[in-house]
C-alpha positions as CSV (number, residue, x, y, z in Angstrom):
1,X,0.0,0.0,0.0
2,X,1.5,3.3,-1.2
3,X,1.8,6.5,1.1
4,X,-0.1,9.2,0.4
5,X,0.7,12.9,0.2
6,X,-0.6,13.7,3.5
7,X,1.5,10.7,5.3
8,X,4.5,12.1,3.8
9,X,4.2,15.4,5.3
10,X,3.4,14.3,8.4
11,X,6.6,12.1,8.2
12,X,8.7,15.0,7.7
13,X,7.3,17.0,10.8
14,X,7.6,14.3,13.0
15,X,11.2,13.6,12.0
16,X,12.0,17.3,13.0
17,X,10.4,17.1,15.8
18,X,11.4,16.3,19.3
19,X,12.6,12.7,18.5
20,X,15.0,13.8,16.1
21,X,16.8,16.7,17.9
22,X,20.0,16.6,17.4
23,X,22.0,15.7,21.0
24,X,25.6,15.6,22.9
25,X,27.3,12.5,22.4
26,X,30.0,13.2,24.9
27,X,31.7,16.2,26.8
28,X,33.6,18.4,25.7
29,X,36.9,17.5,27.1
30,X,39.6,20.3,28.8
31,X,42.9,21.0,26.7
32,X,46.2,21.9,28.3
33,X,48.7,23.0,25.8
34,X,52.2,25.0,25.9
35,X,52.4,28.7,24.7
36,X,53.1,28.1,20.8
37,X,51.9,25.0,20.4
38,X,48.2,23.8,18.6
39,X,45.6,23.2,20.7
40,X,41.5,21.5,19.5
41,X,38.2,21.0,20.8
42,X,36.1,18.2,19.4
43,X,32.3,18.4,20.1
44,X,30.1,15.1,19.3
45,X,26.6,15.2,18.1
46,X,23.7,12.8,16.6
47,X,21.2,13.6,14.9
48,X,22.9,17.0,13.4
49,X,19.8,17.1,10.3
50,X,19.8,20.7,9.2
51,X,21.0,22.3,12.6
52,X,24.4,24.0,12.9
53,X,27.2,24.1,15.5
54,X,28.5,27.5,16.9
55,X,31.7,28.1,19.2
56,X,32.3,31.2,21.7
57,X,34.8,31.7,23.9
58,X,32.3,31.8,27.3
59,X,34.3,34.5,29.3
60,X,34.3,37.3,26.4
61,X,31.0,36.0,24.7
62,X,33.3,36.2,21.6
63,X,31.4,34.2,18.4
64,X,34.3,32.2,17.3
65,X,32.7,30.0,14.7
66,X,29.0,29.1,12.9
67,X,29.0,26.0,10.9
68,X,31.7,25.8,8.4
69,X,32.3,29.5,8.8
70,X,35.0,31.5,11.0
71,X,33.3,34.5,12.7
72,X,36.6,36.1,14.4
73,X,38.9,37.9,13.1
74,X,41.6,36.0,14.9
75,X,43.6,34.5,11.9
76,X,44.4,31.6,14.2
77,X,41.2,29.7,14.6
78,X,39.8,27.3,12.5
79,X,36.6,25.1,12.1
80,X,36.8,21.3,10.5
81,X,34.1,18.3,10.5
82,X,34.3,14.5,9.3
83,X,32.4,13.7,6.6
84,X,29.6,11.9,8.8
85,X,29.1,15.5,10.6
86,X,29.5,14.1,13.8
87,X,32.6,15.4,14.7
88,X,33.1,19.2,15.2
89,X,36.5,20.6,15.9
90,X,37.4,24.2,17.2
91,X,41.1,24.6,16.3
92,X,43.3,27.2,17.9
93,X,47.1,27.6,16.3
94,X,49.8,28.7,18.0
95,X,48.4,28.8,21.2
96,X,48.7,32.4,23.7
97,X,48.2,33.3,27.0
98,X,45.5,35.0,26.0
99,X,44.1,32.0,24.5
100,X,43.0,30.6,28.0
101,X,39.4,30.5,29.0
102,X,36.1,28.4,29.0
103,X,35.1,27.7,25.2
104,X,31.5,26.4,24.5
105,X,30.0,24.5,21.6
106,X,26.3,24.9,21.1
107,X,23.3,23.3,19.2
108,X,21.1,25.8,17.8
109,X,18.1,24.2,19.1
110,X,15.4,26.0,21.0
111,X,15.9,25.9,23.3
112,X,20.0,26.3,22.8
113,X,22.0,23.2,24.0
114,X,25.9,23.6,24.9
115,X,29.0,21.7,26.3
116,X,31.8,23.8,27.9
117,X,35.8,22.7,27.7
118,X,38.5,24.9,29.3
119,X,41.5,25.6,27.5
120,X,44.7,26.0,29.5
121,X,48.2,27.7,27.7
122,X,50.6,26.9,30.2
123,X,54.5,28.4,30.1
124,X,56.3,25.2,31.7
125,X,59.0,27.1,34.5
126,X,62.0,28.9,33.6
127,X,64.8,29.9,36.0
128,X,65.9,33.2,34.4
129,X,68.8,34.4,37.2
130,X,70.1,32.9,40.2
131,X,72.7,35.4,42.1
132,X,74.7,34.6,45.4
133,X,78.6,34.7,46.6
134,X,80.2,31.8,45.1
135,X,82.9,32.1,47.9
136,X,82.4,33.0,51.9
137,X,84.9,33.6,54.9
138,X,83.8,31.0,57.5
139,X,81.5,32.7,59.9
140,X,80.2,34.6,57.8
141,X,76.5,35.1,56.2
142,X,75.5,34.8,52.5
143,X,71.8,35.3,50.6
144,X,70.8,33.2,47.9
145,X,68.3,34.4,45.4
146,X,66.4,33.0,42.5
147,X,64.1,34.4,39.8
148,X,61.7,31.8,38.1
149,X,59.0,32.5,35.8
150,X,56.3,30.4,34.1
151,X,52.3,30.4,33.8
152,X,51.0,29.4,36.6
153,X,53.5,31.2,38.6
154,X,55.9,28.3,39.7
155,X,56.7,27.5,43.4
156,X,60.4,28.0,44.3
157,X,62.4,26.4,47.1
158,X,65.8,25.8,47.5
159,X,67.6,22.1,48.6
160,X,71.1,20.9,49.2
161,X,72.8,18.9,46.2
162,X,73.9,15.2,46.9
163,X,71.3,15.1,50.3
164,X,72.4,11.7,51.1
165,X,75.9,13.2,52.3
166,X,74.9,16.5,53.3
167,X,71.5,15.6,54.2
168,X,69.4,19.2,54.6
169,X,70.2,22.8,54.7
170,X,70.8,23.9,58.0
171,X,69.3,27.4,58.9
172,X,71.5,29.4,62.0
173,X,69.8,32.2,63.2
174,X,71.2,35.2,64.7
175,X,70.7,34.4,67.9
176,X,72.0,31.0,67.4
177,X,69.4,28.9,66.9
178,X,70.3,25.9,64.5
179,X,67.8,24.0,62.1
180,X,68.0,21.2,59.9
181,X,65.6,21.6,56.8
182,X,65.4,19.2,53.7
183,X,63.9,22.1,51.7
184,X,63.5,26.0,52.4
185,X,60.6,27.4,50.1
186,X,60.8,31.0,48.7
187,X,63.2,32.5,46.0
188,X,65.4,33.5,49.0
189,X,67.4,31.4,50.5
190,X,69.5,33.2,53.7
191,X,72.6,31.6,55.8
192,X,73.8,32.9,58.8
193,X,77.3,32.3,60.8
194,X,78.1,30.2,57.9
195,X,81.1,26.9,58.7
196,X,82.5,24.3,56.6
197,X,79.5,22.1,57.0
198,X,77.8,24.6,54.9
199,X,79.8,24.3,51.7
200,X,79.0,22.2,48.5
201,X,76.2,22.9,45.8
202,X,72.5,24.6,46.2
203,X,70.1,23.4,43.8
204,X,67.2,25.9,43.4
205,X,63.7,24.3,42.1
206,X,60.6,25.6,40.3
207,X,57.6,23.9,39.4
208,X,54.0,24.8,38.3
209,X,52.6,21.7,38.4
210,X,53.1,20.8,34.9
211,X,56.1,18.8,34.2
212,X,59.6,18.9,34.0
213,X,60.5,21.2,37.2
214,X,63.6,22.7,36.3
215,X,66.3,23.2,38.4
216,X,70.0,25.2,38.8
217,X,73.1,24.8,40.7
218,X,74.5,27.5,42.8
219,X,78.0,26.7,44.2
220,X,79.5,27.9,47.5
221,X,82.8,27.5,48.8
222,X,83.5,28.4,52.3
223,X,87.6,29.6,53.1
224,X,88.8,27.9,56.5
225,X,92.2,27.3,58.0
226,X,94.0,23.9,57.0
227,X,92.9,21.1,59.8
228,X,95.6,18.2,59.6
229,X,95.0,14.7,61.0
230,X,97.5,11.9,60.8
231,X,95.8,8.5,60.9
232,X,99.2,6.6,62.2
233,X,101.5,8.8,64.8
234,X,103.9,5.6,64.9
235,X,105.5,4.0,62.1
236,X,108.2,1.7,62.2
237,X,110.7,1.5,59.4
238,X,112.6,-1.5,58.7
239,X,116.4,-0.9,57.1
240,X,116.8,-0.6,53.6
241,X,112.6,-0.8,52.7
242,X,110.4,2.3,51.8
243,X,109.0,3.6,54.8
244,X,105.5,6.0,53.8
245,X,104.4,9.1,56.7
246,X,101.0,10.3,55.6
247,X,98.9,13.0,56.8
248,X,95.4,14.0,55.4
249,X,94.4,18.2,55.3
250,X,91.2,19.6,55.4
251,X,91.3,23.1,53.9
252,X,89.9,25.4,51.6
253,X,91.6,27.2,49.9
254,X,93.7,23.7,49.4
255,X,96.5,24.1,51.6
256,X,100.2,24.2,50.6
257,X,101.9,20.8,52.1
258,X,105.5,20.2,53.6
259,X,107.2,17.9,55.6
260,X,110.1,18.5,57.8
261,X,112.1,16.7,60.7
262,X,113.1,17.9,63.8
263,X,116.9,17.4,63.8
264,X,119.0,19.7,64.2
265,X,118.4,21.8,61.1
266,X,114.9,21.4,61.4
267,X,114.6,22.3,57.6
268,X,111.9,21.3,55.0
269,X,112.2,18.0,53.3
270,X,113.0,18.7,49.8
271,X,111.6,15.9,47.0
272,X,114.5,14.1,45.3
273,X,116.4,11.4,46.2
274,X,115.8,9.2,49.1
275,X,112.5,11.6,50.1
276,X,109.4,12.0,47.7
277,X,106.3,13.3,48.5
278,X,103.3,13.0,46.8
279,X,99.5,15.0,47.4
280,X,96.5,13.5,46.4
281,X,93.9,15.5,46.1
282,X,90.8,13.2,47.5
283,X,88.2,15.8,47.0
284,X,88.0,19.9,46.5
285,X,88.6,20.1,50.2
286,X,90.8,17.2,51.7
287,X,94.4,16.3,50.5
288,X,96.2,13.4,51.3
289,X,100.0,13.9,51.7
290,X,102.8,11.0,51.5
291,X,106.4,11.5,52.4
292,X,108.0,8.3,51.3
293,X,111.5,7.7,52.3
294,X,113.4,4.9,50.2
295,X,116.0,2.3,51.6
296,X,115.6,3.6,55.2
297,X,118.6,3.8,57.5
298,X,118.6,4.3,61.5
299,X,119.5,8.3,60.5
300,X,115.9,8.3,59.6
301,X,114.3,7.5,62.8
302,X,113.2,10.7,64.5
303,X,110.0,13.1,64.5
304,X,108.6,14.5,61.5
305,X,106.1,17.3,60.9
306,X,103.5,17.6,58.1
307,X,102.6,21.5,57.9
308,X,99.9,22.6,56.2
309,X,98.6,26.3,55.4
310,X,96.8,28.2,52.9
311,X,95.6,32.2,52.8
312,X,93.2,31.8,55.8
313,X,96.2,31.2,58.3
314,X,98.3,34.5,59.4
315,X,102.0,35.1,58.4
316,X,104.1,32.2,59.5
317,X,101.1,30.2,60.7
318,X,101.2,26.5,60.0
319,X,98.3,23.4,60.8
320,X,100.8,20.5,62.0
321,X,100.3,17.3,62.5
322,X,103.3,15.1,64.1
323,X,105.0,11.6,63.5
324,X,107.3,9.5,65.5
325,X,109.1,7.0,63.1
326,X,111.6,4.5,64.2
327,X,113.5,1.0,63.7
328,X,111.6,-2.1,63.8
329,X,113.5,-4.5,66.4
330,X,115.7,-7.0,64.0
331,X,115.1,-10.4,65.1
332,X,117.0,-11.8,67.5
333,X,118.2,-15.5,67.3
334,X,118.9,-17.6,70.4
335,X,120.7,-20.9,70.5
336,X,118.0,-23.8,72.5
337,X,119.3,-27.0,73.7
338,X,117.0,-29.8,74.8
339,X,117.7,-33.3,76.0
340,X,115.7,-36.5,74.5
341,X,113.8,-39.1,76.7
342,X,112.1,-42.1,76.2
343,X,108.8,-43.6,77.1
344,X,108.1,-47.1,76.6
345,X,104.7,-48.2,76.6
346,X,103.4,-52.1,76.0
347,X,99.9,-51.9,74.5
348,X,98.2,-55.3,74.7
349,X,95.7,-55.8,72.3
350,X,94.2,-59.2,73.5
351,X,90.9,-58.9,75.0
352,X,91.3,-57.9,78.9
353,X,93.0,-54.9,80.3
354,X,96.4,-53.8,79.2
355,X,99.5,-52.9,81.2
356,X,101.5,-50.5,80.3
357,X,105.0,-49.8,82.0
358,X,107.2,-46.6,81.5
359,X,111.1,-46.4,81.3
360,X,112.8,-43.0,81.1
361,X,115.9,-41.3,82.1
362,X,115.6,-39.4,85.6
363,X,118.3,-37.2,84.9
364,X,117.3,-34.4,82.3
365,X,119.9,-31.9,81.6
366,X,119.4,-28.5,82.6
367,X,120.8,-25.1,81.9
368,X,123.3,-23.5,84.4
369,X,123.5,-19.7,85.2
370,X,126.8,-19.8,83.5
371,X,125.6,-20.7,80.2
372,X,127.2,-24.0,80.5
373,X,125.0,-27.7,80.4
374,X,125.3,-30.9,83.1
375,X,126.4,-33.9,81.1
376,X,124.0,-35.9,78.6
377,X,122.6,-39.5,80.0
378,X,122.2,-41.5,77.5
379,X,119.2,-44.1,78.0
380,X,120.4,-47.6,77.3
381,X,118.5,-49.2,74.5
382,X,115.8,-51.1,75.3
383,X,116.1,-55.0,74.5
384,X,113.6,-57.2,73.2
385,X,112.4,-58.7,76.5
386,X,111.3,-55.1,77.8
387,X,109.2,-54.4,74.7
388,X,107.3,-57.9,74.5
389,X,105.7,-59.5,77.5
390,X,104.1,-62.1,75.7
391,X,105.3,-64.5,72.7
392,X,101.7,-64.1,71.1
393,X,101.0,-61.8,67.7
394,X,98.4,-60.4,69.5
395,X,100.7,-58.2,71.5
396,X,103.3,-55.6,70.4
397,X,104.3,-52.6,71.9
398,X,105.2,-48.7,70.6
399,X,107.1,-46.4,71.6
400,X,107.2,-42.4,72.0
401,X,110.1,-40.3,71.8
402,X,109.8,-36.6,73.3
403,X,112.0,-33.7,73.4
404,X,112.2,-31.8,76.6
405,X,114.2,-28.6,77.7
């Protein structure tokens, strides 16, 4: 049966009618984006039909787009669709602060249907300057600073580099107070009555909340006097080996090293020869020093000083740290006399208890005060009728010979 006119019509209302308006398939989703780069929105809809799809920018009521047509005059947006009309895209190139805001995609319906997406143009964080004294007298103060910039503004705090040996930043006040911090927040960073403890690298940090953080390195060196600490005070040098003094300085600036003895002249040890020292520098503050001395002689023996100063330490003023070397004891060899004895023992191995019987010499030589000895006895050798008691195999006898003083 065909459809008549009037069916048709009726057809075609319906099909605009409530059933058929078009709808939101899913939300408008947020868009995060650095300064420069592209960013898009993407609105889903069903049931498009003959309706269109506008896009403002909600917080200046700016028409952006109608359709397939670009309202702004912002040479940087543009409008796209797939070819089933379902998909709706809003695109933004080369993205600017300005750019940020709520952007909303509407239906035309009546009434007007709309999804809202928020577009965020981040600037990921920047340290532009970081200023402080690279070099500080111990005791005294120092200020670090740090300028960071970025969109959000980024949190700044400062930390100590390498925390697992220098574990926090510690914060003296004035009136002496002393704190231990892992982290001080603020582009400021101030230390008061500064010491050695306080040297090394300062790593300020900024972050926004959008990843990387970004960090830079500060260095500070703090100038003290040479401290020198010997790990052996007595050596022992054995004639004609290398004997090696060694002394380790903790300084900064790193400390000029000598070694003298205190004979006589009491003169520095100059390297050549017999004497060579050698400085190894272990890190920027400690120094290990070495004096070795090659085919020692007793003229060796004595005390010897490792000095150590740098420009902290006044005229003439020395860090010294003191060694006592002499002659390791030559062995001494000593003439021992001892005098042999006997023990005679039957063991009878038939069943039944055995009986042993012991022969040995009474008189065991001894040593006089005079260095002289008594005269040897001389056990007479056993004969065969001491060492067997019985004619049987099942019997035999062993015997033990021992040395005695």
């Amino acid at each position: 049966m065909g459809l008549s006119l009037h069916t048709v019509v009726v057809f075609i209302i319906l099909a605009r009618g409530e059933g058929m308006r078009p709808r939101f398939v899913d939300e408008l989703r947020n868009v995060t984006v650095e300064v420069g780069r592209d960013a898009t929105f993407t609105c889903t809809v069903s049931d498009i039909h003959g309706y269109r799809i506008g896009w403002v920018k909600a917080n200046t009521k700016a028409i952006q787009a109608i359709g397939t047509h670009v309202i702004t005059h912002n040479t940087r947006i543009s409008v796209s669709h797939d070819d089933s009309r379902r998909k709706w895209s809003l695109h933004i190139a080369d993205a600017q602060l300005d750019d940020t805001g709520p952007y909303m995609c509407q239906i035309n319906t009546d009434p007007m249907r709309s999804k809202m997406g928020f577009l965020d143009v981040i600037i990921t964080p920047d340290i532009v300057d970081i200023r402080g004294p690279s070099v500080v007298v111990e005791g005294g103060s120092a200020k670090l600073e740090c300028e960071a910039r970025g969109e959000p503004t980024p949190l700044v705090f400062w930390q100590r580099e390498n925390t697992r040996e220098k574990p926090g930043i510690i914060n003296r006040s004035r009136e002496g107070k002393m704190e231990r911090r892992s982290r001080v927040d603020g582009s400021v960073l101030r230390l008061h009555k500064i010491t050695r403890e306080d040297a090394g690298g300062y790593l300020c940090i900024a972050s926004n909340g959008h990843p990387p953080a970004i960090s830079r390195r500060l260095q500070l060196d703090v100038k003290y006097r040479p401290a020198v600490s010997v790990p052996n005070q007595h050596v022992r040098g054995v004639i004609g080996k290398t004997v090696a003094l060694q002394c380790d300085i903790d300084s900064f600036p790193r400390a000029e090293v000598s070694w003298t003895k205190r004979d006589d002249l009491y003169e520095e040890i100059v390297t050549g020869g017999r004497y060579i020292k050698e400085d190894f520098h272990i890190t920027d503050y400690k120094t290990r020093s070495v004096l070795n001395i090659y085919n020692y002689t007793k003229q060796d023996a004595g005390l010897y000083d490792c000095k150590a100063r740098n420009e902290m330490n006044l005229k003439g003023e020395t860090a010294d740290g003191v060694i006592y070397l002499n002659t390791e004891k030559e062995p001494t060899t000593e003439s021992v006399y001892t005098t042999p004895y006997f023990i005679y023992t039957d063991y009878d191995l038939s069943p039944g208890p055995s009986k042993p019987f012991l022969t040995y010499n009474p008189q065991i030589s001894t040593r006089r005060k005079s260095g002289t000895e008594s005269p040897r006895r001389v056990v007479p050798h056993p004969t065969p009728e001491r060492f067997l008691n019985s004619s049987t195999l099942s019997q035999c006898c062993g015997m033990l010979l021992i040395w005695s003083l």
